[in-house]
N, C-alpha and C positions, 0 to 999 in steps of 0.2 A: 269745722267742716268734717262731716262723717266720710273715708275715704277708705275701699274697699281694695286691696293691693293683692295681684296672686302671681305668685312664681315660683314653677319646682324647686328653684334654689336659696337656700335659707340666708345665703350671705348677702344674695343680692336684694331678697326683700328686707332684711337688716339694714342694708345702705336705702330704702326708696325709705322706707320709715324715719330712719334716722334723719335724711335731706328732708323730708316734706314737714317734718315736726320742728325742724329749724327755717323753713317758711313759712313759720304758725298754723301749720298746719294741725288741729288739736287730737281729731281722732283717727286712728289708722288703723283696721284691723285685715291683719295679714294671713294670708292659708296659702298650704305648700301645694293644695290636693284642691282640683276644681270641682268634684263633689260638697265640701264642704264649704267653700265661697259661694257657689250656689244655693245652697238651703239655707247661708245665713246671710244673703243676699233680698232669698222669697220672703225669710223667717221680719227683716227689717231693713229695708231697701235703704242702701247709704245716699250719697249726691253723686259720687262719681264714682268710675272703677277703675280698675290700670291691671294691664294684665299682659303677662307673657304668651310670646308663641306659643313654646314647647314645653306642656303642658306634662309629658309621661300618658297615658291612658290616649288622653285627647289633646285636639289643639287648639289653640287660641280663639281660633275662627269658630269651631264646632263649641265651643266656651260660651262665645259671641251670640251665636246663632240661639241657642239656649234660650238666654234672656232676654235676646230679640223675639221669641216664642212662648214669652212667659202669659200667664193668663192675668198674672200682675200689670195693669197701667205702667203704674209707676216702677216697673221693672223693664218696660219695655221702655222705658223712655230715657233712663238711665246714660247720661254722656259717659262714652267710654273709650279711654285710651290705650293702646297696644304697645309696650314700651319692648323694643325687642333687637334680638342682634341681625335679623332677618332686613332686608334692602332689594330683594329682587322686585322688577317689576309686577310680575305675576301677582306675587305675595300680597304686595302693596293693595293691587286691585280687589284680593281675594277679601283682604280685612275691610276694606269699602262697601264691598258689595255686601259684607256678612252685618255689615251694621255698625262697623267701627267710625267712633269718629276723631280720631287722631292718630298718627301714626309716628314715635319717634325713636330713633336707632339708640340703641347701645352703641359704645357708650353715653353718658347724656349728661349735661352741666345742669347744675343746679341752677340755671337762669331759663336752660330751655325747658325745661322739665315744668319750672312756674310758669311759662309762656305757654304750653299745652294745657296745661291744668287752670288758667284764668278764659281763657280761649273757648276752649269747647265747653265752661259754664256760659258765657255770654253769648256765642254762635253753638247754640247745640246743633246736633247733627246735621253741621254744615264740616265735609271733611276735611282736615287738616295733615299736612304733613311738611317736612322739610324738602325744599327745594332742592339739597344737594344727595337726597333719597329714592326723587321721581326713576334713574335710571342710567345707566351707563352712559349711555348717548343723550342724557340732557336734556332729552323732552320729556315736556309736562303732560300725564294722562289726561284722555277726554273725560269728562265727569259722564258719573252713571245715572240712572234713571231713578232722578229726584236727588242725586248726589251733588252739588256743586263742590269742586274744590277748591283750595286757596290754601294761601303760602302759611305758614304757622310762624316763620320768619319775618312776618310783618311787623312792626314795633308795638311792642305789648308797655309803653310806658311805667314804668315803677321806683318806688321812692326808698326801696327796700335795701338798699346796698347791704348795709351792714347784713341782714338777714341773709342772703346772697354769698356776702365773703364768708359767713361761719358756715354754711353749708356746703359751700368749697371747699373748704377749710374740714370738713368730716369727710370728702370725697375722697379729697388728697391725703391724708389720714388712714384710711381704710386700704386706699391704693398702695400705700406703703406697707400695712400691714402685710396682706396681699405678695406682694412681691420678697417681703424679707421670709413668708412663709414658704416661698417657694422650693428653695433648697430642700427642706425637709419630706413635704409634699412629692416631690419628686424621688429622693429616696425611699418612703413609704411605697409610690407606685412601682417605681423599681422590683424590691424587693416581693411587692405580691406579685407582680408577672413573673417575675421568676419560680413561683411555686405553682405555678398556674396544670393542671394535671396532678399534682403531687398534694394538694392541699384546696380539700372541697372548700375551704373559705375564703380564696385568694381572688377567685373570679368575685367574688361580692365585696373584699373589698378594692379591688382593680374597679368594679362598675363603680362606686361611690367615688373613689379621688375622682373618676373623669368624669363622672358627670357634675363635682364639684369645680374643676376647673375650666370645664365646659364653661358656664355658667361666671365665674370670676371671672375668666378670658375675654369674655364677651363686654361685661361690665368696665373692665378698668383696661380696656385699652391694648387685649392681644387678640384679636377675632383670629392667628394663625393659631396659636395655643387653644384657641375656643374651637376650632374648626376641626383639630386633631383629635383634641380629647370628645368631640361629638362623634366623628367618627370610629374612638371608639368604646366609646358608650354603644350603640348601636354592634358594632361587631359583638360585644359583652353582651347584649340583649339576646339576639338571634345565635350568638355560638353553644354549640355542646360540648359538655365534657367529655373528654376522649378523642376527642377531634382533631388527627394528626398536626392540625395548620393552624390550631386555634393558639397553641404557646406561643407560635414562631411570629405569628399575625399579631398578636399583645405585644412580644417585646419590641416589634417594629415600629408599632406606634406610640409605645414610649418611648423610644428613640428619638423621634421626631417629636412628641412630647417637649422632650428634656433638652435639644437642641432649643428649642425657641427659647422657651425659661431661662438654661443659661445665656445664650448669647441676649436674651432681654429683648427680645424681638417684636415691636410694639406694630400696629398697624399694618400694613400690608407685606412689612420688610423689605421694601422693596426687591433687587436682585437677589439680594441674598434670601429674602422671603420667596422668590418665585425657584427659584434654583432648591431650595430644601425641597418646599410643595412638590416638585417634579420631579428630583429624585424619591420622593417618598410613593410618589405613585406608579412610579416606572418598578420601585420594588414592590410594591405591593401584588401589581400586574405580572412581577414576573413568576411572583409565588405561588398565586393562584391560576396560574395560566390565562386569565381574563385581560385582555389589551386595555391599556388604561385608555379613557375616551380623549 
């Protein structure tokens, strides 16, 4: 099966490549940059695609929309999955409406990731998502126009175990990588926020750990790690050099960074997770004079 995977981040398309080629999955070709998925998409249309939100230039949706627009048939027809750490409702509806037809979160098991990908071959653009994704409060969206939805948690029967536990078995792997790299990861970002002003390369490579961790965060299991270092990737994007509040706003959110990493703060954190989060924006607010929402 030709299988067409895009995601700004190289580790995380590493880990879809690596899982889907241990569900026999035979060809996978991967691009960091939605330019170049696109014209080797027009250039030889795969079977399926999979593709992250957040894209860098553009987004998933506008991705989406693209090959929903293509003058190619058989580009438009293209079943396509959104595999992402994104869960708002909005969201959700946005990738619907743009032509998606599966929708499933980061992190993702090698059993659900086969269930998406067997699914939207046999129900093409009938949409798909996870039940425990529709929404805070529980409800299931109304379908769009010509959209039907339906559970992706319906039973996808499979004989595949074995294939199944080795691609666990790379997840869990990876995830450990991952976290025994974090120590050092963390020290690297450390030390370039600290030069940040003093050293025109420190902001580039402050943006790279976090948009690296951004993106690992998301993957294996920290969205508060992910959430941090997106925020600030983004400050790194829009900040100038020279900029009295741009060092002080870096080391802050390494801080908060480096807090989660060390204490290992997987999942929501609970109190402890909501109590950082809140201190972190109560400083944030106080710095820039902006009330946190």
């Amino acid at each position: 099966m030709d299988i067409v995977a895009l995601d700004d981040n190289h580790h995380t398309l590493s880990l879809i490549r690596s899982v889907l080629r241990s569900l026999g999955y035979d060809r996978i070709r991967c691009y960091l940059k939605p330019e170049s998925a696109l014209a080797a998409i027009e250039a030889a249309p795969p079977q399926l695609v999979i593709t992250d939100w957040e894209l860098g230039p553009i987004s998933g949706v506008q991705f989406v929309r693209s090959l929903r627009a293509s003058r190619n048939p058989d580009v438009v027809r293209l079943p396509i999955i959104m595999l992402t750490a994104h869960s708002e409702d909005v969201l959700v509806r946005a990738a619907r409406d743009a032509g998606v037809d599966s929708f499933l979160i980061k992190p993702f098991s090698a059993r659900s990731l086969s269930q998406h990908v067997e699914a939207v071959r046999s129900r093409t653009r009938a949409f798909i998502q996870e039940d425990s994704y529709v929404g805070p409060d529980r409800r299931h969206m109304p379908p769009g126009p010509g959209r039907p939805l339906r559970r992706a948690a319906d039973p996808l029967p499979s004989s595949r175990d074995d294939a199944f536990d080795q691609a666990e078995d790379q997840i869990a792997a990876l995830r450990r990588r991952f976290e025994m790299s974090l120590g050092s990861v963390i020290a690297e970002l450390e030390a370039a926020a600290e030069a940040v002003g003093r050293d025109q390369g420190a902001l580039v490579r402050c943006r790279r750990l976090a948009h690296d961790l951004r993106g690992q965060g998301a993957t294996f299991g920290y969205p508060l790690l992910s959430e941090f270092a997106g925020s600030l990737t983004r400050l790194l994007a829009e900040g100038r050099e020279g900029d009295p509040l741009l060092g002080q706003l870096v080391g802050l959110h390494v801080k908060a960074i480096a807090a989660v990493a060390h204490g290992r703060i997987t999942g929501d954190g609970g109190d402890v997770g909501r109590a950082l989060r809140d201190g972190f924006e109560r400083t944030i607010a106080r710095v820039t004079g902006v009330a946190a929402p």
